[in-house]
N, C-alpha and C positions, 0 to 999 in steps of 0.2 A: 457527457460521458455516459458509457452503460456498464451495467458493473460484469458482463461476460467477458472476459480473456483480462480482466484485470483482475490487480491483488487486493483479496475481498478484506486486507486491512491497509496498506497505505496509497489502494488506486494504481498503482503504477501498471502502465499495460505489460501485456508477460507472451513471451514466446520461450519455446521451449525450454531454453536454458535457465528462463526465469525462473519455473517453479520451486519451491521447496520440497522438502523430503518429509516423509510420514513417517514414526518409529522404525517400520520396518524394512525405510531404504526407497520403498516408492515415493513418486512425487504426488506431491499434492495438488489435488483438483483446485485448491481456493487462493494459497499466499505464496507468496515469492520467498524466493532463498534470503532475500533480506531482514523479510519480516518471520519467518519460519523454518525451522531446521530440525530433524529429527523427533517429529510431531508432537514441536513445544514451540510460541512463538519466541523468538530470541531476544526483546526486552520487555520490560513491562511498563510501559508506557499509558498515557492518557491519550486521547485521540487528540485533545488540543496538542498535548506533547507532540505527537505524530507527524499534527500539520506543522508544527515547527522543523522540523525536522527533516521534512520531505519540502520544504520551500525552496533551498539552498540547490536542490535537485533539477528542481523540476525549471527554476532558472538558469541554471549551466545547460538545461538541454535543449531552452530556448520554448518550452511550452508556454509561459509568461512573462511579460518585460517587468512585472514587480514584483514584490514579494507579497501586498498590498493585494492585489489581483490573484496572485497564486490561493493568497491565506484564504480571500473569497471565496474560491469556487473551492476549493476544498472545503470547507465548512458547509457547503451546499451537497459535495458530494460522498464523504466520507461517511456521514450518518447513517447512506441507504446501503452501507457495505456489511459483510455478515458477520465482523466480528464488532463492529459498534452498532450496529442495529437494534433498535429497544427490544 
């Protein structure tokens, strides 16, 4: 995965209606309406939290057959995203 057109906190790829909204109403360049709203992220999660989170997701939408595989590559790829990035 590469982290342009997805959300720079839980990966999910974003088109247009993805994005979220910055205080002032514009969307935001980086997180999705799931993860961001009203330029605050909307919970306060751990990234491991995260990856729990978004597994149940990204299996309904058929990107991975386990949740085992899903938790994988997210652990590989959430780190290099900009709101967990060291």
């Amino acid at each position: 995965m590469e982290n342009m057109n997805h959300c720079q906190s839980c990966g999910m790829p974003m088109k247009d209606e993805h994005y979220g909204t910055e205080k002032d109403g514009s969307k935001s360049g980086d997180y999705c309406s799931y993860c961001y709203k009203d330029g605050g992220f909307t919970s306060d999660e751990t990234m491991e939290q995260m990856i729990e989170t978004c597994i149940p997701f990204t299996l309904e939408s058929g990107a991975f057959k386990t949740a085992d595989e899903a938790r994988a590559c997210m652990q590989g790829f959430l780190p290099t995203l900009k709101r967990w990035a060291l």
